[in-house]
Each structure stands twice: as C-alpha cells, then as structure tokens.
C-alpha positions in Angstrom: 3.9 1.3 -7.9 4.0 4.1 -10.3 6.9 4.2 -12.4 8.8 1.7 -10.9 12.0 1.0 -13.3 12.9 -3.0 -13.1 15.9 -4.8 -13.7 18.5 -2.9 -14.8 22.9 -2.9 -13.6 23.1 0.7 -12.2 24.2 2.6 -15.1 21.2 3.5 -16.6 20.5 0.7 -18.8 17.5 -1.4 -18.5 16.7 -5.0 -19.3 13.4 -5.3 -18.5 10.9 -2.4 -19.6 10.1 0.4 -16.9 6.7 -0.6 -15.2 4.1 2.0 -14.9 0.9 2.2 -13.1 -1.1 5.3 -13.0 -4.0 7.4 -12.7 -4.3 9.8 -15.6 -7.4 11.1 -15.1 -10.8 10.0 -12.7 -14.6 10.9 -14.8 -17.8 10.6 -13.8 -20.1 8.8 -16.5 -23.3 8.7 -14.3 -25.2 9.1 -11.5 -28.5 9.1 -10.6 -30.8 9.5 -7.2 -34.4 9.0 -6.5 -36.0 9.3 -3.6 -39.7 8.5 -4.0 -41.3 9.4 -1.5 -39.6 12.5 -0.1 -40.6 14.9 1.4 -43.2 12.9 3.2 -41.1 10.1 4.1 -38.3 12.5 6.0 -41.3 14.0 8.7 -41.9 12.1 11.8 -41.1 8.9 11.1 -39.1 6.8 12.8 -37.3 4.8 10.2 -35.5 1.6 10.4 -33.7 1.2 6.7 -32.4 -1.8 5.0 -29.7 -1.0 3.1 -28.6 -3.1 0.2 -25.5 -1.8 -1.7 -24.0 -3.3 -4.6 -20.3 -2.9 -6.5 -19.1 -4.1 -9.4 -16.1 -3.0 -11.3 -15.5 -3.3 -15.3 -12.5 -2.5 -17.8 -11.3 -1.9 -20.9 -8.4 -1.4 -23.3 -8.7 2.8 -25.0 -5.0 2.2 -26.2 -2.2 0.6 -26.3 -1.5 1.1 -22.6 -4.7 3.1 -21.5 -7.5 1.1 -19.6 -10.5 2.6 -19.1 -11.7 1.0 -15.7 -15.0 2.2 -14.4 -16.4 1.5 -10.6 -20.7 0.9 -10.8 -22.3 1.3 -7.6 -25.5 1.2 -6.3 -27.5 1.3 -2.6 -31.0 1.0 -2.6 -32.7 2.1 1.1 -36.1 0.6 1.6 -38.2 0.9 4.8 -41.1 -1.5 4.7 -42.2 -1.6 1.5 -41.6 1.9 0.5 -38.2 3.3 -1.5 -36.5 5.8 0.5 -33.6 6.3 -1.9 -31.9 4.8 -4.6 -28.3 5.8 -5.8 -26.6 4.9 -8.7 -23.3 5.6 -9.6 -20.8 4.6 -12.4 -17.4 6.5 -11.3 -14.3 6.3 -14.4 -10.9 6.4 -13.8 -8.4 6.3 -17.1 -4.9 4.1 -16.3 -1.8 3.7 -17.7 -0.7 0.6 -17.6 2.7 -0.9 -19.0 5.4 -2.9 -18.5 3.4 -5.9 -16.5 2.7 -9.5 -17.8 -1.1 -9.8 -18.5 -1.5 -11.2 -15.3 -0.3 -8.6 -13.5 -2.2 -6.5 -15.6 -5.0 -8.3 -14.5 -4.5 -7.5 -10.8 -4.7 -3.7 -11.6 -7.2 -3.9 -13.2 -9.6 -6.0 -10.8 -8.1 -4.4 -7.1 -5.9 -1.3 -7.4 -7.2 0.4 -10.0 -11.2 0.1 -8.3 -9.1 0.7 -5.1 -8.2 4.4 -6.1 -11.8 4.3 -7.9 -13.4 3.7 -5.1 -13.3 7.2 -2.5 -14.5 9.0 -5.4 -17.7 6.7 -5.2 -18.2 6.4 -1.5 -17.7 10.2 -1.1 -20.4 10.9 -4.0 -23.2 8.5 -2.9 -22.8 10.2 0.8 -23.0 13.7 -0.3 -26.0 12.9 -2.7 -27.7 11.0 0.3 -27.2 14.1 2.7 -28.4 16.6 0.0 -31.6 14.0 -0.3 -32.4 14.8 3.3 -31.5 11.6 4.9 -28.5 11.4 7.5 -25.0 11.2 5.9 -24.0 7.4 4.6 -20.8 6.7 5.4 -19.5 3.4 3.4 -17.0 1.0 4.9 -13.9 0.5 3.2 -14.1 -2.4 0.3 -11.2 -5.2 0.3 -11.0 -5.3 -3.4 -8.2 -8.4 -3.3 -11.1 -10.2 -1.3 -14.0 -9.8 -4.3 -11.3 -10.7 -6.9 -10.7 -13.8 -5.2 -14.3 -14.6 -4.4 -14.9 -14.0 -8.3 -12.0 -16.4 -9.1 -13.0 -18.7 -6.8 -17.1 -18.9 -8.3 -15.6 -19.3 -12.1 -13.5 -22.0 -10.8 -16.0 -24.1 -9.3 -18.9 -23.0 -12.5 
C-alpha cells in the first residue's frame, strides 16, 4: 500500500493525489516488568499460570500527514493468588499517511498500522519474560480487522 499512485491516464499526470502509507520510524515509549516474587517462585514449583493479556491501540495527528499511533500492551501471570509477572508495554510507530479519505484514514490507523506495531510488542514481552526466568511466551497473532469491528459494533449498540 505504500506509495500507491491512483488515477491517473498513463502519461504521468495524476487526477487523484498519490496515496501513501508508511512506516517512518517504530519507538519504544515504555515498558515495564515485575516479577514479585522471583526468585522464590521459579524453584520447584509446579506452576499452572493464568494468563490475562490485554491490547489496546491509540493515535494521533504530529503533522499534517504524520500519525503517531502507539500499540499498549499488557499480560499479567498469576498462579493462585500470587503475581508471577507483569508486563507492560507501550510500543510507537510514526506513519505517513496521505492521500486517503478520513475513513480510510481511519482503517490505518485502527488495523494496519497496530498490525506492523504489533511484532515489535509480541517479540519484546517474550524476551522480557525469558530474561525473568520464566519459559519463553510466545503470543498468537492478533486479527486487528476483527477488534476494529468488535469496537464498532459496542459504540453502535451504546
């Protein structure tokens, strides 16, 4: 999608403006992990975690086509009543973004743009949970399209 020209009659001139989508740049703004109760909680134990991992992604306009559009997420391991870990990230990326109605605009925003946003973040939490001591994490893959709809679909019916 990145620097798609539309319209146009073949020799060079354009009707429509060029349409660009990219990443220009991906930032980390935080992070944080906790693990309470380590070391004592990584000997002999045979833990069964509940994991409960939450995403959420947010924007907003730096310039005139520049979106800043950063990724939060967070999974929270808890075994009983005790906190094995906690991991919190908020991953950046910095798009441009021209050349699409608002809508459109919109779509980036919400699914692509998390979509690129989103290795960055699963690959994080799991090294952070491996250098904790616990076994690797590995995240599923998000549907981003699905969320967006899900969100649309709760405003809707509010």
């Amino acid at each position: 999608m990145a620097n798609e020209p539309t319209g146009g009659n073949g020799n060079g001139s354009s009707s429509a403006p060029i349409r660009v989508y990219n990443l220009r740049m991906v930032y980390l703004q935080d992070v944080s992990f906790e693990a309470p109760h380590a070391p004592g909680i990584l000997f002999g134990q045979e833990l069964q975690p509940e994991l409960k991992f939450q995403i959420e992604s947010s924007h907003r306009q730096r310039d005139k086509n520049a979106w800043e559009v950063l990724l939060h997420a967070s999974v929270h391991a808890t075994a009983g009543d005790k906190s094995l870990f906690l991991v919190e990230v908020k991953q950046g990326g910095l798009f441009e973004i021209a050349g699409f109605t608002a809508e459109e605009t919109m779509l980036l925003l919400k699914i692509k743009a998390p979509e690129a946003l989103y290795p960055y973040v699963a690959e994080l939490i799991s090294s952070l949970v491996s250098r904790g001591g616990f076994p690797r994490l590995q995240l599923q893959p998000i549907n981003f399209e699905a969320l967006y709809a899900e969100a649309r679909q709760a405003r809707a019916q509010a």
